[in-house]
C-alpha positions as CSV (number, residue, x, y, z in Angstrom):
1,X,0.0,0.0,0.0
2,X,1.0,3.8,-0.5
3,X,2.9,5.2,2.1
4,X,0.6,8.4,2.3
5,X,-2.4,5.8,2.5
6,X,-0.7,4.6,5.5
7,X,0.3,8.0,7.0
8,X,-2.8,9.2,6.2
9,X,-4.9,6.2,8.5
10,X,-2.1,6.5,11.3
11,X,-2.7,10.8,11.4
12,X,-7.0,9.8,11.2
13,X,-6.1,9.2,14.5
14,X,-8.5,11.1,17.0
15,X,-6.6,14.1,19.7
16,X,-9.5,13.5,22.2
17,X,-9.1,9.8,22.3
18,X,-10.1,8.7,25.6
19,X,-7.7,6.1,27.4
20,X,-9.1,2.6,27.6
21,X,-8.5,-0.3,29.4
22,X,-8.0,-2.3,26.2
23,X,-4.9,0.1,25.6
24,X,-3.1,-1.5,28.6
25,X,-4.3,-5.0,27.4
26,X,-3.0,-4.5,23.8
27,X,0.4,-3.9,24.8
28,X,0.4,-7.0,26.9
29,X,-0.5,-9.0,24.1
30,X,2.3,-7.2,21.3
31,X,4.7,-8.3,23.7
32,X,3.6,-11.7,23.9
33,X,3.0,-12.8,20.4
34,X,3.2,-11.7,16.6
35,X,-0.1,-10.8,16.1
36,X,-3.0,-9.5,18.0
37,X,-7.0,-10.0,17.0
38,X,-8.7,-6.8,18.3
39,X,-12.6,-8.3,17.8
40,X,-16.0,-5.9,19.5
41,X,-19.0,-4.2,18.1
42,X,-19.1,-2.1,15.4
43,X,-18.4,1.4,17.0
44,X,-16.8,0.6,19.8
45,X,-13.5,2.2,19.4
46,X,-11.2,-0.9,18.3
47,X,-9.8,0.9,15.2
48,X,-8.7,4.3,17.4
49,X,-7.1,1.6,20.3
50,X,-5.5,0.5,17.5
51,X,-4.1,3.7,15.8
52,X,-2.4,4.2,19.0
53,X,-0.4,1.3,19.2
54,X,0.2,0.7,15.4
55,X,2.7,2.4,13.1
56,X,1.5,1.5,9.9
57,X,-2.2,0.9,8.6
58,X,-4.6,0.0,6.4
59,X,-8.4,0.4,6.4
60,X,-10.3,-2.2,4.7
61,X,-13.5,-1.0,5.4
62,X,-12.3,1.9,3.8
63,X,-9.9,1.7,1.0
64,X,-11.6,0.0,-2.0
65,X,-8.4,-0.2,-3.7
66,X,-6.5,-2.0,-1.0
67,X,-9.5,-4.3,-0.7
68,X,-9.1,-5.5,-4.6
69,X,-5.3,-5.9,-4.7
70,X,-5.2,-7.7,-1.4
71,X,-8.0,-9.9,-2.9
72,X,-5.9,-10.6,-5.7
73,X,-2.4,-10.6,-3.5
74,X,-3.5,-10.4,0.6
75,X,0.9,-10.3,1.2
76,X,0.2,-6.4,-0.7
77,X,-1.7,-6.0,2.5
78,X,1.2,-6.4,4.8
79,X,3.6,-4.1,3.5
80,X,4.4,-1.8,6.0
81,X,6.2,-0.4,9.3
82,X,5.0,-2.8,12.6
83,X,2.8,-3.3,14.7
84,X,1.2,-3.0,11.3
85,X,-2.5,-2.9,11.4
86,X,-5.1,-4.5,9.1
87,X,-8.3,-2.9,10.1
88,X,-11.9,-5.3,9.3
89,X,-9.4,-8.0,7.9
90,X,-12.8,-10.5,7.5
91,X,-13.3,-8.0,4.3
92,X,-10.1,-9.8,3.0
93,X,-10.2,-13.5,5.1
94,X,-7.2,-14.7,3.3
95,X,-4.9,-11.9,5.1
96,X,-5.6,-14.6,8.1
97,X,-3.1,-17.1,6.9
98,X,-0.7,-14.8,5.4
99,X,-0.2,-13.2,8.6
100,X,0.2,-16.7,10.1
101,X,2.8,-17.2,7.5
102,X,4.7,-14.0,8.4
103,X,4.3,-14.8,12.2
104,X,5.6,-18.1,11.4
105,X,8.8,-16.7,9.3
106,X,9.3,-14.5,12.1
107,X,9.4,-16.7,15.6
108,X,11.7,-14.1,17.1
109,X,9.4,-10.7,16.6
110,X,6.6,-10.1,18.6
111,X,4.2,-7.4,17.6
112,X,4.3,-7.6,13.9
113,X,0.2,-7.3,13.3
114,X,-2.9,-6.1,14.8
115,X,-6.4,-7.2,13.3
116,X,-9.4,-5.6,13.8
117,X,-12.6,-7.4,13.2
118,X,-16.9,-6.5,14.0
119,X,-17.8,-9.8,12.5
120,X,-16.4,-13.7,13.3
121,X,-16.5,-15.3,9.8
122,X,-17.6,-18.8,9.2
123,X,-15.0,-21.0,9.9
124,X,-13.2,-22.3,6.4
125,X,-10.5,-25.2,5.8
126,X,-7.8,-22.9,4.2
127,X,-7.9,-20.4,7.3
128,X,-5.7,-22.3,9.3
129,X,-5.3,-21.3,13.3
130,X,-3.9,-19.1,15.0
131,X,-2.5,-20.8,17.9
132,X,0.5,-19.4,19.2
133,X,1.0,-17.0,16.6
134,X,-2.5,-14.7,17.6
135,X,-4.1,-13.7,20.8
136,X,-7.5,-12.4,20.9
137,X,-8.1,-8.8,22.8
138,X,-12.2,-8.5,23.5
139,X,-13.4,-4.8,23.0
140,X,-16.3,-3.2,24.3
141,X,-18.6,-0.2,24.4
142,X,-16.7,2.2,27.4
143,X,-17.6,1.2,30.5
144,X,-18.4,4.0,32.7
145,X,-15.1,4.3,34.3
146,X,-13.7,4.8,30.9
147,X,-16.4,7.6,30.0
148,X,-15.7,9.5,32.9
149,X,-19.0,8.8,34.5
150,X,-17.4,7.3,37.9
151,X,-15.5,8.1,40.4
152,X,-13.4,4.8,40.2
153,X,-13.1,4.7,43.8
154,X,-13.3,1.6,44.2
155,X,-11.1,-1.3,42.6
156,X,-12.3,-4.3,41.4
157,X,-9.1,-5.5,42.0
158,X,-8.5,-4.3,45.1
159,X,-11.6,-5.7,46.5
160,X,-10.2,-9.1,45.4
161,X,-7.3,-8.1,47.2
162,X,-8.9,-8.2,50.2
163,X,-9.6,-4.2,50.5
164,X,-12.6,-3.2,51.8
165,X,-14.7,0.0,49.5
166,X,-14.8,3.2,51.7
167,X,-16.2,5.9,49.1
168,X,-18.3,9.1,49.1
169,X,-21.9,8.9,46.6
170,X,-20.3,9.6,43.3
171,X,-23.2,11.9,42.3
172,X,-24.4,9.7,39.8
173,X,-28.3,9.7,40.0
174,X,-31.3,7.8,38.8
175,X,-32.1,10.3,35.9
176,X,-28.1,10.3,35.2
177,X,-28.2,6.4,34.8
178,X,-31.4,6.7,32.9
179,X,-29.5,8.6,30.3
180,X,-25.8,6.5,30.5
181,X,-28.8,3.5,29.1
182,X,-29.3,5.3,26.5
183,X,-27.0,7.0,25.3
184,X,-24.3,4.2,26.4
185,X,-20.8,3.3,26.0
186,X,-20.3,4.2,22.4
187,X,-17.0,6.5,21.6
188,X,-19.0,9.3,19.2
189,X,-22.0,9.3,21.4
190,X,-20.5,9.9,25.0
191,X,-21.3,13.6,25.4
192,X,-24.5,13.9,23.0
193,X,-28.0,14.4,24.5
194,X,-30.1,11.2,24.5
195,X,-32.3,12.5,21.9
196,X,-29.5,12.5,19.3
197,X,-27.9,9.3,21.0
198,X,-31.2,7.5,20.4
199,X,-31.5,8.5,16.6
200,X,-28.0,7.2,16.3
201,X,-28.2,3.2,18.0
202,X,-31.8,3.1,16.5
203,X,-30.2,3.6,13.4
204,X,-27.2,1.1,14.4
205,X,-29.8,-1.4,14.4
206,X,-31.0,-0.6,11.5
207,X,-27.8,-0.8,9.6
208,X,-27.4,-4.5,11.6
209,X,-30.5,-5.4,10.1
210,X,-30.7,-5.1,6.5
211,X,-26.7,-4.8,6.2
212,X,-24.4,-6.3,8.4
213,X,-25.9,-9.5,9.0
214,X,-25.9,-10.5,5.5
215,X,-22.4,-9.0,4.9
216,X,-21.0,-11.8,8.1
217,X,-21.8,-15.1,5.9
218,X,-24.0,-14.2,2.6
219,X,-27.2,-15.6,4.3
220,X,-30.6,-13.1,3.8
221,X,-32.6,-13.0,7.0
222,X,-35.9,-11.5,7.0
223,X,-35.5,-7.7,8.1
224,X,-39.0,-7.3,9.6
225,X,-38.3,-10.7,11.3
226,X,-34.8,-9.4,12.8
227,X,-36.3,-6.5,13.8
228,X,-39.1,-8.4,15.7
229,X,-36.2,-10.6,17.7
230,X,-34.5,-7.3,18.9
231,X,-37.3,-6.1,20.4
232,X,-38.2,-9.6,22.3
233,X,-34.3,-9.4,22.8
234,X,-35.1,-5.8,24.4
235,X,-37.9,-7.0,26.3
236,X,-35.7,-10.0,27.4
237,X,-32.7,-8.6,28.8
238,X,-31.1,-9.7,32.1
239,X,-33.5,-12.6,31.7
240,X,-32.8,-16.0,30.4
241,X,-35.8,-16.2,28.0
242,X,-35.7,-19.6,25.9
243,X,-35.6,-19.4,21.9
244,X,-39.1,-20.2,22.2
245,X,-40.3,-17.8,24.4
246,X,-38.2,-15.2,22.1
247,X,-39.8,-16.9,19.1
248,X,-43.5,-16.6,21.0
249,X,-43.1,-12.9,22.3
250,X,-41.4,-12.0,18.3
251,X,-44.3,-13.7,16.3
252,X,-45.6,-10.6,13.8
253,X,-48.3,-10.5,11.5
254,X,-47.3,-13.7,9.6
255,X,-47.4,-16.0,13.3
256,X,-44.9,-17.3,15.3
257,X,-41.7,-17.5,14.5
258,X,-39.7,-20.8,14.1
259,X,-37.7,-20.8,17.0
260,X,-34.8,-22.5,15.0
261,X,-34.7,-19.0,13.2
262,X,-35.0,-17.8,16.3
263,X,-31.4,-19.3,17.4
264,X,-30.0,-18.5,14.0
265,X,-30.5,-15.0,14.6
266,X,-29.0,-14.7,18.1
267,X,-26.0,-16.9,17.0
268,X,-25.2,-14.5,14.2
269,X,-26.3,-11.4,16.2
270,X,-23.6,-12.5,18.6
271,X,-21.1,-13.4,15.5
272,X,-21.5,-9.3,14.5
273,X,-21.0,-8.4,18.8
274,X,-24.8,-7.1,19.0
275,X,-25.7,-9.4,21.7
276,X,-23.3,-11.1,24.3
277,X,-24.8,-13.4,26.9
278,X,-24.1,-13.8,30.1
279,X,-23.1,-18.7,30.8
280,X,-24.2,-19.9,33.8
281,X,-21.5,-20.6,36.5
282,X,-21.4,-24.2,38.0
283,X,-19.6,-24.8,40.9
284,X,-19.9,-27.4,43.2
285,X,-22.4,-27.1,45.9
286,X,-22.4,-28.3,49.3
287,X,-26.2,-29.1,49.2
288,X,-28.1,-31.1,46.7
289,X,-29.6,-27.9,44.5
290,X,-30.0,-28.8,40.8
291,X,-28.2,-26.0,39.0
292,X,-29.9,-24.1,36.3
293,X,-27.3,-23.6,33.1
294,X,-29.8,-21.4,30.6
295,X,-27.8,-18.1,29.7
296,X,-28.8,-15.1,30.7
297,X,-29.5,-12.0,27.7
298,X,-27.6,-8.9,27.1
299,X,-27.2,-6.9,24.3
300,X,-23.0,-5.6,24.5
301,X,-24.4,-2.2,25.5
302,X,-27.9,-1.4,27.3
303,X,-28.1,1.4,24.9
304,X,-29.2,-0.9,21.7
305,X,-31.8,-2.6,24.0
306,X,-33.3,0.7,24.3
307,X,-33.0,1.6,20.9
308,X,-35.1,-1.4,20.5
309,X,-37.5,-0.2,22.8
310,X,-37.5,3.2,21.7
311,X,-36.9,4.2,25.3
312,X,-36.5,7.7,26.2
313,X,-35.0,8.5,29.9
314,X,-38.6,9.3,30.8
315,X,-40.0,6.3,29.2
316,X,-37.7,4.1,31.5
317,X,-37.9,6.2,34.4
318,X,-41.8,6.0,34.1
319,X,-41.0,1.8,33.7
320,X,-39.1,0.6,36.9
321,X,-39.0,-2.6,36.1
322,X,-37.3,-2.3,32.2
323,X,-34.8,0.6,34.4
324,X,-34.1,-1.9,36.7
325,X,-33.6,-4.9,33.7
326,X,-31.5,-2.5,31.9
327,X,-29.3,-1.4,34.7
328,X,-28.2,-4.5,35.3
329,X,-27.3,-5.0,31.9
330,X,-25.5,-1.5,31.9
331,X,-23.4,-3.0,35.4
332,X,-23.1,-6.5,33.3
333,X,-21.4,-4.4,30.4
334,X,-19.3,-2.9,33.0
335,X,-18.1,-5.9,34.6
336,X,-17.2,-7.7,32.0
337,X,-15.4,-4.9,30.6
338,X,-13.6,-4.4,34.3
339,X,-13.3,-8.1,35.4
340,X,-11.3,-8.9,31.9
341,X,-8.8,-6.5,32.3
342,X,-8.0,-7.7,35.8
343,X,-8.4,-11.6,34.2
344,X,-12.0,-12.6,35.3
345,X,-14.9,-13.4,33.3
346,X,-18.7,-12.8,34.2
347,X,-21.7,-15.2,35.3
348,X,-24.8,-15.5,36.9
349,X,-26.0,-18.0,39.4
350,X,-29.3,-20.0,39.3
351,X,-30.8,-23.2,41.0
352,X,-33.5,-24.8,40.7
353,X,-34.8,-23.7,44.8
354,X,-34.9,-20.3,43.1
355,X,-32.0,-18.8,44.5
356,X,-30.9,-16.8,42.3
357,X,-27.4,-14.3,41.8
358,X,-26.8,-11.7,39.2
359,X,-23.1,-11.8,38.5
360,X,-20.5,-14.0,39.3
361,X,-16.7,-13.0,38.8
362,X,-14.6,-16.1,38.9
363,X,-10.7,-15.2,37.8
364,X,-8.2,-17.5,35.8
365,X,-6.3,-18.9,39.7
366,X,-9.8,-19.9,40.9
367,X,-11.0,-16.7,43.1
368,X,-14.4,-15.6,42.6
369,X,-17.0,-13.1,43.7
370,X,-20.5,-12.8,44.1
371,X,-22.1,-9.9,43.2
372,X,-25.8,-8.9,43.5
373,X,-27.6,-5.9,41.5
374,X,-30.1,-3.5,42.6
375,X,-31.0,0.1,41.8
376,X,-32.2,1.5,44.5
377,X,-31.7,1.6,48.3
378,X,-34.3,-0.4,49.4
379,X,-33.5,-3.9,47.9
380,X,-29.9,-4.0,49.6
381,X,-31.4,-6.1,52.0
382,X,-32.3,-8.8,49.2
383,X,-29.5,-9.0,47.6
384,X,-27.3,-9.5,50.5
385,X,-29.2,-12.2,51.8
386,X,-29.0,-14.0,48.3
387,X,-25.5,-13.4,48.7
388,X,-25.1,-15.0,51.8
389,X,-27.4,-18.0,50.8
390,X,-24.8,-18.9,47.8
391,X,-21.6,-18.4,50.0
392,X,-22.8,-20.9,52.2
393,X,-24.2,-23.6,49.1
394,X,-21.0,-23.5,47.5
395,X,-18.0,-26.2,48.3
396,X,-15.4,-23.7,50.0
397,X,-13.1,-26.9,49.4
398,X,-13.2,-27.4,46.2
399,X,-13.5,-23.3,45.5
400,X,-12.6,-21.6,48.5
401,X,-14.5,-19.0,49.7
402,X,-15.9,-16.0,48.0
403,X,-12.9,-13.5,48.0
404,X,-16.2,-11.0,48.4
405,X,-19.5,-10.4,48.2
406,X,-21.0,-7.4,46.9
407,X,-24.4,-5.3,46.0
408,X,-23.6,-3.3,43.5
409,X,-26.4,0.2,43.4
410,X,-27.1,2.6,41.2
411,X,-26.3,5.3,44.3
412,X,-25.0,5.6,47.5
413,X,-22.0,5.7,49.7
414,X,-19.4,2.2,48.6
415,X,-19.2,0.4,52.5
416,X,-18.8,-2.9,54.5
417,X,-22.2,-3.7,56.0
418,X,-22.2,-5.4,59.2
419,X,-22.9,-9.3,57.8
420,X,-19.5,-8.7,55.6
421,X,-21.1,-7.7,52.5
422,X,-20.1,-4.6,50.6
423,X,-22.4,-2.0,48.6
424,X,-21.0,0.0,46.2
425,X,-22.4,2.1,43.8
426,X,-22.1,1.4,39.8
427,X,-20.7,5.0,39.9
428,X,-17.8,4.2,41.9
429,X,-16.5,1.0,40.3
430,X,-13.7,0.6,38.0
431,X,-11.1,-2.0,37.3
């Protein structure tokens, strides 16, 4: 490629960039392997996290030309100064195994490439792994922290540590998380008014819809119908609605659904990082409870759940309960986003007595916490007694014990209650 193409994508990059979590994660991974797969949403900032770290570029998404020759010729597409980056590479798949190659030719360079990618293409013979040449980096809509919309009082990590939260109330009220739903975690959207913010992911899901699904694997899916499983979706979040129920709740003017389609959808609604759901943990349990292993629903930012809804801040605040569903899909965004960079990944607890937990943060040496979530004041209670309920049904020999256990609000001072159990507000968390 040109060197003023490449000068050109590496000066696109933006002066108010916003640090990100993923920035530190990126570097861990150039220095650990030849290439790095930087996979999220469309939108959510993995081409500017990669600008930073990258000293050459080119934009597939973009660049017609470079799409064509690297079509023809994908090694055109590696040309360059390193980390090089290859932004959308799916547009071109077989860049996949010439980087390989180049990885492979090089065993004693680490940080040659970076990949960007909104859609997981089918898997195909000819695109052989990337084992030990790639690691994958997970990117996300900005998590509140990120945004500058808490404190970040209180560390994830340190409460793992053993620290106990000790914060002031951020500030961060009900109409303020109202509008974090909805206008979300997306880079271009932070500071505009929900109004404009809604226009935008209503149009996001539009675009997903009639265009990007197709793009990911060639298939032609029924708009109206797609649009009918978002909303269910929407309905559906931080629940663990069935296919069929989705399939039931989406059925339109031509019946029900097939709820088959219905799991096609989701699965490649998940392949373009629209929706991201939330396994089951399964630990071992000191009682005989039968363990429930049905996934819970998220879209990867509240925001596009209420796009699907059409949900103003005073449509929501006028609905408790879809606030209180879509909060905790707003903390679930956050956690996952905070509990990865500190190497955890996110569950939820159910058996079949009907004890139930939100969010379960289990990291790669074992430790986990239990965490419960509730927007107002007056369900702290609750939540700590589920809390306590699952510290004493799971094996602490075969686990160990919760490292803590937490109600996460949507307000409020972060403190230890007198049973052990912390509260801290969403607007005080960060990694």
């Amino acid at each position: 490629m040109a060197d003023d193409r490449q000068d050109s994508a590496i000066s696109g990059r933006i002066r108010d960039y916003m640090p990100r979590l993923a920035d530190g994660e990126l570097a861990e991974r150039l220095r650990a392997t030849g290439a790095v797969l930087i996979e999220g949403a469309r939108g959510c900032g993995k081409t500017q996290t990669a600008l930073r770290a990258a000293r050459s570029a080119v934009r597939l998404d973009r660049d017609r030309a470079a799409r064509a020759a690297g079509t023809l010729d994908p090694t055109l597409l590696l040309a360059g100064e390193h980390p090089r980056l290859i932004d959308e590479w799916q547009l071109v798949p077989d860049v996949w195994n010439e980087v390989r190659g180049d990885v492979d030719d090089h065993p004693d360079r680490v940080g040659r490439f970076i990949l960007t990618g909104s859609a997981v293409p089918d898997d195909d013979a000819t695109r052989h792994t990337g084992a030990m040449r790639f690691t994958r980096l997970r990117m996300r809509p900005m998590s509140l922290a990120e945004s500058g919309h808490s404190s970040g009082d209180v560390s994830l990590a340190a409460l793992f540590a053993g620290e106990e939260p000790h914060a002031p109330d951020p500030g961060l009220g009900i109409r303020d998380i109202a509008e974090r739903i909805v206008v979300g975690g997306w880079p271009a959207l932070i500071h505009r008014d929900p109004p404009d913010a809604l226009i935008a992911t209503r149009g996001y899901l539009d675009e997903t819809r009639r265009v990007d699904l197709q793009r990911l694997d060639g298939v032609r899916r029924d708009p109206e119908n797609v649009a009918r499983v978002l909303r269910s979706l929407a309905r559906n979040t931080a629940t663990e609605a069935s296919a069929r129920t989705i399939a039931t709740d989406a059925a339109g003017f031509d019946g029900r659904v097939d709820y088959h389609t219905v799991i096609g959808y989701v699965d490649a609604l998940s392949r373009v990082f629209v929706v991201e759901n939330q396994p089951a943990w399964a630990p071992g349990l000191r009682s005989r409870s039968v363990l429930r292993g049905t996934p819970k629903r998220h879209f990867v930012d509240p925001s596009l759940a209420a796009a699907a809804l059409d949900a103003t801040p005073i449509r929501l605040l006028d609905d408790p309960e879809t606030l209180g569903l879509l909060f905790e899909s707003l903390v679930a965004r956050d956690l996952r986003i905070y509990g990865q960079a500190i190497g955890a990944s996110l569950f939820h607890y159910r058996e079949n007595t009907g004890l139930e937990v939100d969010a379960i943060l289990e990291r790669r040496d074992g430790s986990w916490a239990g965490l419960e979530v509730k927007l107002g004041q007056q369900e702290i209670d609750d939540g700590a007694a589920s809390l306590l309920r699952l510290a004493r049904r799971v094996d602490a020999d075969r686990h160990g014990d919760p490292a803590f256990l937490a109600v996460v609000t949507g307000w409020g001072f972060a403190y230890r209650r007198s049973d052990g159990v912390f509260v801290v507000p969403i607007g005080s968390l960060a990694a």
